[in-house]
C-alpha positions as CSV (number, residue, x, y, z in Angstrom):
1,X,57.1,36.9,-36.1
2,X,57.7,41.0,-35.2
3,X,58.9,42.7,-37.9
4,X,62.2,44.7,-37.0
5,X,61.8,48.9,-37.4
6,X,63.1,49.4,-41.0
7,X,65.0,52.0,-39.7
8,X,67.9,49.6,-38.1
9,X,71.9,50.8,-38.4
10,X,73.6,47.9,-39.3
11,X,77.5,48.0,-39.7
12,X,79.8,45.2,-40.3
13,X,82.8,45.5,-38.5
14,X,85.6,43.1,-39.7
15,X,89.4,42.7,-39.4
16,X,91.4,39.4,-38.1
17,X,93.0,39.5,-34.6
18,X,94.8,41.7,-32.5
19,X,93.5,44.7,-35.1
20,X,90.9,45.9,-32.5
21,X,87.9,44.7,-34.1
22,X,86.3,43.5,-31.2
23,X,87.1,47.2,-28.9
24,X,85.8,49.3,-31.8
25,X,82.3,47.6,-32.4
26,X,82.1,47.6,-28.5
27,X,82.8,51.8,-28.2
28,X,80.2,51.6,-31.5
29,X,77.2,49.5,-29.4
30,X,77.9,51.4,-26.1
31,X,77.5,55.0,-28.4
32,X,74.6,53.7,-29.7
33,X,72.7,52.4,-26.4
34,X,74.0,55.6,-25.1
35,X,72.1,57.7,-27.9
36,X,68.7,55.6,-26.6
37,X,68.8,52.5,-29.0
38,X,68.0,49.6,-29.0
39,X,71.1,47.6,-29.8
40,X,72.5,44.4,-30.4
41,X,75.9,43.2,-31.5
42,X,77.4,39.7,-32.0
43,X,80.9,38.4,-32.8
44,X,83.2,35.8,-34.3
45,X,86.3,35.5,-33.1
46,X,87.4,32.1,-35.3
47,X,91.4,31.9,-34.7
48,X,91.7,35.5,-33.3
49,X,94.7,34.9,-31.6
50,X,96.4,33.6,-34.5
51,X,95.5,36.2,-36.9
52,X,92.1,34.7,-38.2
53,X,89.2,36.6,-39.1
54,X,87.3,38.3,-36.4
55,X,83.5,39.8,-37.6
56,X,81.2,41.5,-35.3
57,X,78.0,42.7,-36.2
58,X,76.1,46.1,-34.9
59,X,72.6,46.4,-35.4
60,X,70.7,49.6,-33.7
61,X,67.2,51.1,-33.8
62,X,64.2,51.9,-32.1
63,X,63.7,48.0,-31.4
64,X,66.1,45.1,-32.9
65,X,65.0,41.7,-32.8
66,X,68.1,39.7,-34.0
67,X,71.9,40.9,-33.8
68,X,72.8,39.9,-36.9
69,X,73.1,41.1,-40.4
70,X,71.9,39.1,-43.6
71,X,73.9,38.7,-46.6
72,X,72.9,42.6,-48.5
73,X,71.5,44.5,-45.9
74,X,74.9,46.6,-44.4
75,X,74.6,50.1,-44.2
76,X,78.3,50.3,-43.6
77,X,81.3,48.2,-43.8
78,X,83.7,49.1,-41.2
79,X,87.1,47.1,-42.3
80,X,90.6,47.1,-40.7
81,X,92.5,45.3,-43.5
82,X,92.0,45.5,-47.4
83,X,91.5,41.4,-48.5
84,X,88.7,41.2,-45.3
85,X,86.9,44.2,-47.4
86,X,86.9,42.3,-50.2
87,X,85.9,39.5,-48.6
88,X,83.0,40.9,-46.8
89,X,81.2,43.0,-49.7
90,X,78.3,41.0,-50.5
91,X,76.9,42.0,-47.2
92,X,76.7,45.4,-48.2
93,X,73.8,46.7,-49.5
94,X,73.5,47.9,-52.9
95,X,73.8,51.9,-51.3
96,X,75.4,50.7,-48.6
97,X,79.5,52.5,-47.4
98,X,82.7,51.3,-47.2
99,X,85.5,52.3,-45.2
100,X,88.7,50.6,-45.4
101,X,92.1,50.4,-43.8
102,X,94.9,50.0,-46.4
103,X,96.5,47.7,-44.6
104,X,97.5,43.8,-45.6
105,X,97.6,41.4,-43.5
106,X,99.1,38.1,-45.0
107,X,97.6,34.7,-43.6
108,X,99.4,32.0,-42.8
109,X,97.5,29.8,-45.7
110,X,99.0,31.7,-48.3
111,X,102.5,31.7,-47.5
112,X,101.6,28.0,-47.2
113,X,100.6,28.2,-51.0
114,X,96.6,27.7,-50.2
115,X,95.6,30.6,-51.9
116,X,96.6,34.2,-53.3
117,X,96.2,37.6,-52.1
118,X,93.4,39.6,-53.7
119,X,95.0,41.9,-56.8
120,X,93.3,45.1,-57.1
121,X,91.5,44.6,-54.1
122,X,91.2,48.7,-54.0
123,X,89.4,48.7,-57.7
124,X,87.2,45.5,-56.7
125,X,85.9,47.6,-53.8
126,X,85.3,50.6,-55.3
127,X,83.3,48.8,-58.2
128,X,81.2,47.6,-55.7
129,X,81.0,50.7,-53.1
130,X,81.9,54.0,-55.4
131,X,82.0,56.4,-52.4
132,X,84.5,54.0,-50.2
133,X,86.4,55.5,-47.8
134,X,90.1,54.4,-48.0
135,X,92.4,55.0,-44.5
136,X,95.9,54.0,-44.4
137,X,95.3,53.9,-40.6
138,X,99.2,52.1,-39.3
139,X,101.0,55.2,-40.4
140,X,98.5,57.3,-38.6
141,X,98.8,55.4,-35.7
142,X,102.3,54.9,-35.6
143,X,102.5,58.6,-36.1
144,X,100.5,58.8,-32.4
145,X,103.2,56.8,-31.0
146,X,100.7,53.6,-31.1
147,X,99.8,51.2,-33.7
148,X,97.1,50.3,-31.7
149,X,95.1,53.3,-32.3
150,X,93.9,52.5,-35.9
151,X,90.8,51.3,-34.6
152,X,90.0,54.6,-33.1
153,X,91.3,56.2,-36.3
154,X,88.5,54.0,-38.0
155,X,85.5,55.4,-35.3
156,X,86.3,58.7,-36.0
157,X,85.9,58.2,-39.9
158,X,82.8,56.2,-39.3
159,X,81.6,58.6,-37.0
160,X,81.0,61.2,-39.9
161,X,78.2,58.5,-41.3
162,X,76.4,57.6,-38.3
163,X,74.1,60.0,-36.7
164,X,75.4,59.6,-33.2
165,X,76.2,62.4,-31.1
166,X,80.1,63.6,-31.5
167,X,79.6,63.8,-27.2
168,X,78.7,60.2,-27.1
169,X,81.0,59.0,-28.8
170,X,83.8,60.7,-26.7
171,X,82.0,59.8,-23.7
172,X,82.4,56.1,-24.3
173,X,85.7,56.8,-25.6
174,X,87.4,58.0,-22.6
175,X,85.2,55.8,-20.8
176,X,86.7,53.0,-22.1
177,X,90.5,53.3,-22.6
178,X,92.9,53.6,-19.7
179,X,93.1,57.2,-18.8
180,X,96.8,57.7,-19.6
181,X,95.7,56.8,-22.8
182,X,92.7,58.9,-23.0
183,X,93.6,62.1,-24.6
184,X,95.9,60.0,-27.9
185,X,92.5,58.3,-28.2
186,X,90.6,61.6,-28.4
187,X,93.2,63.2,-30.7
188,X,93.3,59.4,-33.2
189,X,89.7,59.9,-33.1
190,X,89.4,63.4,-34.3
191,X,91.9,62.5,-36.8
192,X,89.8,60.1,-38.6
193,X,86.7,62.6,-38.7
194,X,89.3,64.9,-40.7
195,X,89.3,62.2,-43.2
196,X,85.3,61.0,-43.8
């Protein structure tokens, strides 16, 4: 078996659906291939459409064998709502960041009673990550005129931990949002580099 380059990126990007998940580890695999890596990324959707946990996992190096990340071995958890932080730490490894979006997402199985929301989510993850990063991206967003923007929000603060190129990443930005929409992207983006 070839033995991955220990020098592989791997960021965990989770949310549940319609939060952008899928866009931002996109924008994240297209800087990196852009940069010269090798890189690989796979996804799980699960009940995306009804607000079920999506995961997609970004791997990048000089060569990457398999696109996904084992249990303890992320270099950065990229999360766009607080319970899906908690529930994705123990991929993290033991140096390993955090950045979180403040924002709560009910499911559907607790109101049904099936289970609780996480209390002190916030002190759980910093137990576990003491430099997290905590983003209360909707405000932000709404603030742009477009709740859909947290997930650029999120780039820009995970942008400050990555060593990509602050070109590339625009590049692929404006490369991949409609062009009306371009220059909000640009503006979300540089907002969440104000706050890494």
């Amino acid at each position: 078996m070839k033995r991955e380059n220990t020098n592989t990126t791997n960021v965990l990007v989770v949310g549940t659906g319609g939060q952008g998940v899928i866009t931002a580890s996109e924008i994240l695999s297209d800087v990196a291939m852009s940069s010269g890596f090798d890189t690989k990324k796979s996804e799980i959707h699960g009940m995306s459409q009804r607000g079920g946990v999506v995961t997609s996992h970004v791997r990048y190096s000089e060569k990457v064998y398999s696109p996904m990340i084992m249990e303890g071995e992320a270099d950065i958890l990229l999360s766009f709502e607080l319970a899906e932080t908690v529930r994705w730490l123990h991929f993290l490894k033991p140096d390993g960041r955090v950045i979180s979006n403040l924002q709560r997402i009910i499911p559907p199985a607790i109101y049904a009673g099936m289970g609780s929301y996480p209390e002190d989510a916030e002190a759980v993850i910093r137990q576990r990550s003491e430099n997290a990063i905590f983003v209360d991206a909707l405000p932000l967003a709404e603030g742009f005129g477009n709740p859909r923007l947290v997930n650029t929000i999120l780039l820009g603060v995970a942008s400050t931990l990555l060593s990509l190129p602050l070109d590339g990443w625009k590049a692929v930005i404006a490369e991949r949002v409609p062009s009306k929409f371009m220059a909000l992207n640009l503006m979300a983006f540089d907002k969440g580099r104000e706050l890494g």
